[in-house]
DOSEPA-677528 format. One record per residue (C-alpha): residue number from 1; chain; x, y, z. Coordinates in pm, whole numbers, plus 50000, padded with zeros to 5 digits. Layout:
BEGIN
- NUM/A/X/Y/Z .
...
//
This chain:
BEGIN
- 1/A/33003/12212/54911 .
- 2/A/32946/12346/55179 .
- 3/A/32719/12092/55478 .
- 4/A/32892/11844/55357 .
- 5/A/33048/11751/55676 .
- 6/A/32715/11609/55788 .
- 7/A/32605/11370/55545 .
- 8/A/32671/11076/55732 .
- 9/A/32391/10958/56030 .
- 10/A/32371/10657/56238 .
- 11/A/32159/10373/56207 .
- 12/A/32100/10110/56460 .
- 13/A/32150/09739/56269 .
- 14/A/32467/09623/56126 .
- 15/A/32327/09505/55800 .
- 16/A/32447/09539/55395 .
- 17/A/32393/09899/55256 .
- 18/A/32009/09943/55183 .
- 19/A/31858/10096/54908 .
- 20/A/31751/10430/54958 .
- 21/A/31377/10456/54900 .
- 22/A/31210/10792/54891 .
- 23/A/30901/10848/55185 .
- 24/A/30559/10758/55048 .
- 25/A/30403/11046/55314 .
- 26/A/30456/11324/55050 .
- 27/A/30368/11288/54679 .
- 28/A/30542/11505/54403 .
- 29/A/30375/11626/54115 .
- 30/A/30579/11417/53829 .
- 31/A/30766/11762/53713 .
- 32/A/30881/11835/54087 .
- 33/A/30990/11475/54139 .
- 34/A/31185/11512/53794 .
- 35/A/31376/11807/53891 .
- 36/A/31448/11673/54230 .
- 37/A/31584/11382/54069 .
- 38/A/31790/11563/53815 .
- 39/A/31923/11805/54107 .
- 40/A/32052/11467/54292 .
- 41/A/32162/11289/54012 .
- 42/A/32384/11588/53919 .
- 43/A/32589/11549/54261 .
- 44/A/32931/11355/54252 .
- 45/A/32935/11169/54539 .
- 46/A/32720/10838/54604 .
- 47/A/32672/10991/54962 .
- 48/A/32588/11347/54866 .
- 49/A/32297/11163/54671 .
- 50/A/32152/10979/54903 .
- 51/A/32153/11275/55182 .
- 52/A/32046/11522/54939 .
- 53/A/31700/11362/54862 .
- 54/A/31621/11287/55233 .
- 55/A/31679/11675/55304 .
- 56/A/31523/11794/55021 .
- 57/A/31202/11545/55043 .
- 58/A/31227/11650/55403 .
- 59/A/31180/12038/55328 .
- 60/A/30927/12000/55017 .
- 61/A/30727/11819/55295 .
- 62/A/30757/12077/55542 .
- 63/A/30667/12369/55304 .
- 64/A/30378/12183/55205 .
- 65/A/30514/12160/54784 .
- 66/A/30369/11923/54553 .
- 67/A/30326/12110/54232 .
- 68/A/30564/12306/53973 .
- 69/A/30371/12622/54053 .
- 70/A/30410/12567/54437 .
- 71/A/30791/12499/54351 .
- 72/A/30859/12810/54147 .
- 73/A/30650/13050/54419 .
- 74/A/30873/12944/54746 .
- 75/A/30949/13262/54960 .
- 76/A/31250/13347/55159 .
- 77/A/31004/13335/55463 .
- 78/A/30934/12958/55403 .
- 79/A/31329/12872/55399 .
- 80/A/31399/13030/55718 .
- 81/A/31050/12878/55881 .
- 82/A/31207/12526/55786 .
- 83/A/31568/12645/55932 .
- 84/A/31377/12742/56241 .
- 85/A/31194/12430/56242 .
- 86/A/31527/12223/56256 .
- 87/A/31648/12423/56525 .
- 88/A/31356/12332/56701 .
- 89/A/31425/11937/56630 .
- 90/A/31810/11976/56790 .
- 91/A/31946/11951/56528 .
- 92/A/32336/12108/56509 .
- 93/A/32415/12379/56354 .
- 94/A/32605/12159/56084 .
- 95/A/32314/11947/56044 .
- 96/A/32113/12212/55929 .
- 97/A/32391/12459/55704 .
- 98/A/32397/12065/55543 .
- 99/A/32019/12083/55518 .
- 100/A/31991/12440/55359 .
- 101/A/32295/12356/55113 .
- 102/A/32092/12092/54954 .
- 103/A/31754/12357/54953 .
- 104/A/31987/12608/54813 .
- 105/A/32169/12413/54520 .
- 106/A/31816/12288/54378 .
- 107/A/31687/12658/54366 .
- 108/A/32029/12761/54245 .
- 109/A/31960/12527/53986 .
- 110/A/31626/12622/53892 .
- 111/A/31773/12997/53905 .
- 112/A/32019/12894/53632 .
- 113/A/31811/12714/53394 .
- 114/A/31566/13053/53432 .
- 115/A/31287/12866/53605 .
- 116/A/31284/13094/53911 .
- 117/A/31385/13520/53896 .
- 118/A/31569/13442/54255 .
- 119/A/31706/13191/54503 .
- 120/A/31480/13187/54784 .
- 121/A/31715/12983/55042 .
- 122/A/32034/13217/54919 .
- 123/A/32263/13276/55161 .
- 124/A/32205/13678/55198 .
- 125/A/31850/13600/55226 .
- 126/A/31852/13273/55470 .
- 127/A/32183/13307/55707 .
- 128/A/32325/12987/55813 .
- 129/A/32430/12944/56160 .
- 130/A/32758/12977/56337 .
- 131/A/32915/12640/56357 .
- 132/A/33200/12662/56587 .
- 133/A/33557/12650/56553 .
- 134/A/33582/12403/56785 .
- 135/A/33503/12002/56673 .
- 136/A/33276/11891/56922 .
- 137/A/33357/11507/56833 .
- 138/A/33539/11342/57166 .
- 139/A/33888/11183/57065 .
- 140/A/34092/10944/57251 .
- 141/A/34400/10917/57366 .
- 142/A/34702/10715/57212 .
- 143/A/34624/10449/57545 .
- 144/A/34249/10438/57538 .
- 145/A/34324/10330/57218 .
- 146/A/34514/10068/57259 .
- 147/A/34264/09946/57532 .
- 148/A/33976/09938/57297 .
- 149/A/34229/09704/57074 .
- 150/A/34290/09482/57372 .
- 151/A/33904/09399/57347 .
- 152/A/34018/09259/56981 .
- 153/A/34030/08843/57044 .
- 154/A/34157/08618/56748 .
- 155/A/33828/08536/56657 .
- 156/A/33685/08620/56302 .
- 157/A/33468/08944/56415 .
- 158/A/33800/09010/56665 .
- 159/A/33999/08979/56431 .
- 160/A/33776/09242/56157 .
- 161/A/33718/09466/56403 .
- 162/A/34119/09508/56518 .
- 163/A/34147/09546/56118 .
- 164/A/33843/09769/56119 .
- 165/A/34010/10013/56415 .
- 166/A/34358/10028/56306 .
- 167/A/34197/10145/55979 .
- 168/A/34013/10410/56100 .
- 169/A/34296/10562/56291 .
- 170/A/34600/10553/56125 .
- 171/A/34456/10594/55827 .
- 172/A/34223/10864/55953 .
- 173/A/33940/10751/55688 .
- 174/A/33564/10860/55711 .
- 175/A/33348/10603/55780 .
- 176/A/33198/10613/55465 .
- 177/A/33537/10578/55307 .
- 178/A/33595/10223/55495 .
- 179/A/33245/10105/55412 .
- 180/A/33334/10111/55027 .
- 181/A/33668/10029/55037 .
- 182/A/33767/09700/54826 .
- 183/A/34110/09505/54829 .
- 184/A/34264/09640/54534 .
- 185/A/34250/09955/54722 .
- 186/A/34490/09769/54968 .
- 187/A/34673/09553/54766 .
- 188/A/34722/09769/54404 .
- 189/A/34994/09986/54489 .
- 190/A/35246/09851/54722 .
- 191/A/35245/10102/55067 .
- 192/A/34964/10332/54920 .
- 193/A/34588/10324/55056 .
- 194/A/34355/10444/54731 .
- 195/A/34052/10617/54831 .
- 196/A/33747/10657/54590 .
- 197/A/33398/10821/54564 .
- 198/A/33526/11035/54893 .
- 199/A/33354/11314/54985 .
- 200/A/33573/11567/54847 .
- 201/A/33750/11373/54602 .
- 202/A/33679/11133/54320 .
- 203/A/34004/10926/54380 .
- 204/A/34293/10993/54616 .
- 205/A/34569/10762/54778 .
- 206/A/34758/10784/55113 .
- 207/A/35043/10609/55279 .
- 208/A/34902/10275/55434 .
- 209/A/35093/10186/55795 .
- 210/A/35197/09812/55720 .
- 211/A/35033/09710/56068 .
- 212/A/34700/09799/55887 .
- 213/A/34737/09590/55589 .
- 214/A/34917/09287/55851 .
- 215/A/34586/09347/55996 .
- 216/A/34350/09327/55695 .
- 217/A/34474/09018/55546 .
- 218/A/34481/08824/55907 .
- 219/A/34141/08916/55901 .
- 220/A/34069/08819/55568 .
- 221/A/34260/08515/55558 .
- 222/A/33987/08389/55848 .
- 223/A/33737/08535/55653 .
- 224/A/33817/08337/55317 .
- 225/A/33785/07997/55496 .
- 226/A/33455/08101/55658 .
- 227/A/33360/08146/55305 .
- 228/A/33518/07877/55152 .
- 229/A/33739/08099/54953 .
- 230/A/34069/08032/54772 .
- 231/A/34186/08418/54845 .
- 232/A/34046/08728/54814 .
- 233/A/33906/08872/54474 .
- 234/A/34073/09260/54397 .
- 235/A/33664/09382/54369 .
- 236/A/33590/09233/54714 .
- 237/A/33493/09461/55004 .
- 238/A/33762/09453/55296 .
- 239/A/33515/09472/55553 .
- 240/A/33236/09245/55567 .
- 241/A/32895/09211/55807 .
- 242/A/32925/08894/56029 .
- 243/A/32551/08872/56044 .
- 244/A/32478/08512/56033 .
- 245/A/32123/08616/55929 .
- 246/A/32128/08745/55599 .
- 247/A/32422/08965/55524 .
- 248/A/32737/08768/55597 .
- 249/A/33027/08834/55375 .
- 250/A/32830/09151/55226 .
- 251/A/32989/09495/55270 .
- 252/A/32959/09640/55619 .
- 253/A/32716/09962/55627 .
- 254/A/32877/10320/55774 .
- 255/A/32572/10293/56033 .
- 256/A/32713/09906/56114 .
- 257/A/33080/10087/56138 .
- 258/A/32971/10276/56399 .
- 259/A/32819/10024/56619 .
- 260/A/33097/09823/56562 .
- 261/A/33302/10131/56704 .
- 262/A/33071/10171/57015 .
- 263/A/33028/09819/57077 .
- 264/A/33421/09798/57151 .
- 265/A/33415/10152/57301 .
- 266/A/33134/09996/57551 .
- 267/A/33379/09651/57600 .
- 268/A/33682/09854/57722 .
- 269/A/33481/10027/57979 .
- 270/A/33515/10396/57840 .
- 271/A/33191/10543/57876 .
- 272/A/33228/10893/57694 .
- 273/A/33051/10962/57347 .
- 274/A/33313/10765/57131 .
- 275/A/33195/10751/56735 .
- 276/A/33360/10648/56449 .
- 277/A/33403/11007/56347 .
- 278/A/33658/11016/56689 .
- 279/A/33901/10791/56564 .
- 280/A/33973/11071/56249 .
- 281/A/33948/11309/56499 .
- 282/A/34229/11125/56723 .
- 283/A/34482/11061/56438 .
- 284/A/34443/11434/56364 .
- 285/A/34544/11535/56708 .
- 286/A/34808/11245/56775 .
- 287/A/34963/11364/56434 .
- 288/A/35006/11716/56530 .
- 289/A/35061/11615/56893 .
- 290/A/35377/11380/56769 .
- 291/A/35527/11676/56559 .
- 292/A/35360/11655/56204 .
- 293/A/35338/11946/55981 .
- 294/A/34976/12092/55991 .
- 295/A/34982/12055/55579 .
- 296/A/35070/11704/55594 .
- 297/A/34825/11636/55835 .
- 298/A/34576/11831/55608 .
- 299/A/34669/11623/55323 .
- 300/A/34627/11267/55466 .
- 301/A/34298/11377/55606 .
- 302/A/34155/11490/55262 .
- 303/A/34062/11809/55401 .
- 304/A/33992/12069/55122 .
- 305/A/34027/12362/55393 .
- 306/A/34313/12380/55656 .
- 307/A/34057/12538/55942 .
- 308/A/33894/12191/55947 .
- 309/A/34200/12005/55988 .
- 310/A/34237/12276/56308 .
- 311/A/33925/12229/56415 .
- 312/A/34013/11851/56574 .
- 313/A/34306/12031/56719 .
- 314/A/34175/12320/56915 .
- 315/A/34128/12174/57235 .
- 316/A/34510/12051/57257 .
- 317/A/34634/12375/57166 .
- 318/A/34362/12547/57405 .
- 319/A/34568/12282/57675 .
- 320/A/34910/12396/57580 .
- 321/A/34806/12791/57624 .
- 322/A/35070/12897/57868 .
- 323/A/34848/13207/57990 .
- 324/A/34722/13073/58306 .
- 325/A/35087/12949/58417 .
- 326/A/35269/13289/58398 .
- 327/A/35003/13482/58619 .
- 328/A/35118/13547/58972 .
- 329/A/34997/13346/59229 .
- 330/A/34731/13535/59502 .
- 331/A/34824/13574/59842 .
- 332/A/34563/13355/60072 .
- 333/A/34461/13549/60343 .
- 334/A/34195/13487/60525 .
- 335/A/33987/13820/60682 .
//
């Protein structure tokens, strides 16, 4: 669907996953909360859930809806208001195509089950806005890399986060994929990385580099004597929170993911906007880069549309554009 590119967002503690709790701030009448639930609960993905009724608590809010009758009389004029409204918060033009996909698949519901004579947030009636061709994540290059590894000791949370890093970019997994993976999707079928609940997919696999899994079960070898573990169960998670407080050995949020990213960006002295997101970004471009066929690349990235694999590559082939180089040179004179 599309928005669905920007269902993940950052949160600040590496903790276990939380349960998502709807926002006191704005009651529902029970009928509206019903068919807000049953809109959500109709979406595949765990993630698409969870995003879905944040954006669409978020716009009931902000055009003031409580009631059935409030719900079934939503104009075209109060859709665009909220699009504006986003634009006013900053928030990308992804963000907010995300946003009105959510708006729009509720009404489009209603519209089917004859609730509603029209779709107030459709698409002819509430435009989207240009996202660009261009991915606007940062990527790194094959030696920053390698000098965010170096920051990788043989300590436990070294040793996880080396694991967690090699993941992420030969593997070129979301962070939301890494969050739920488990070791039977490691260890099941021998060279083969199974993917489930992704965000496009219900269950895929993918070659799996043997440094990666070297790298897993060093980690969890360490892991399973901190624990006091005999070995490590098929239904376990493969990566873990260290948090000595309260969520050691529970499965590591996306939000803790990315700190864990930035944390080692921050150690190896690269200052530039470095996410999790830019390590999918980089095996993208040091794929193509090292001769890979676009469609291969496509298909280990689990992209349903070939334009987004290009998108991560744009600014390498913008690079390679020979235009400037066959120009003649000016004459320098001075007057």
């Amino acid at each position: 669907m599309k928005g669905q590119d920007d269902l993940e967002r950052a949160a600040s503690a590496e903790a276990a996953i939380p349960t998502p709790e709807a926002p006191a701030r704005h009651r529902l009448d029970p009928d509206v909360e019903s068919a807000l639930r049953d809109f959500v609960a109709a979406q595949r993905a765990p993630g698409t859930r969870a995003k879905y009724e944040e954006y669409l608590r978020d716009f009931l809010q902000a055009a003031d809806v409580r009631s059935v009758a409030e719900l079934v009389a939503v104009e075209p004029a109060q859709v665009v208001d909220y699009r504006n409204r986003l634009q006013d918060r900053s928030l990308s033009p992804s963000t907010i195509n995300g946003r009105l996909a959510a708006v729009r698949g509720m009404f489009g519901r209603l519209l089917k089950e004859r609730k509603i004579a029209g779709n107030p947030a459709d698409s002819q009636l509430v435009p989207g806005l240009q996202v660009s061709d261009v991915s606007r994540t940062e990527g790194l290059t094959v030696d920053e890399v390698n000098e965010i590894l170096a920051t990788c000791d043989g300590t436990l949370a070294g040793l996880r986060d080396r694991a967690l890093l090699m993941t992420l970019f030969y593997e070129g997994l979301r962070r939301s994929e890494a969050s739920k993976l488990r070791y039977r999707d490691v260890s099941t079928k021998r060279g083969l990385l199974e993917i489930r609940d992704a965000k496009n997919n219900p269950y895929a696999t993918i070659r799996l580099r043997p440094e990666v899994k070297s790298a897993i079960d060093d980690y969890l070898e360490v892991l399973n004597r901190e624990l006091e573990k005999r070995d490590t169960r098929p239904e376990d998670p493969v990566f873990v929170s260290l948090s000595r407080l309260r969520s050691f050995g529970k499965r590591l949020a996306p939000s803790s993911i990315n700190n864990v990213v930035k944390g080692r960006v921050r150690k190896a002295g690269i200052t530039r906007r470095i996410s999790a997101h830019s390590w999918r970004h980089t095996c993208t471009t040091a794929a193509l880069g090292a001769g890979a066929p676009l469609h291969q690349v496509q298909r280990h990235l689990r992209h349903k549309d070939v334009r987004t694999t290009l998108r991560y590559d744009r600014e390498r082939d913008v690079r390679k554009n020979p235009t400037l180089d066959v120009l003649p040179s000016l004459e320098n004179r001075s007057r």
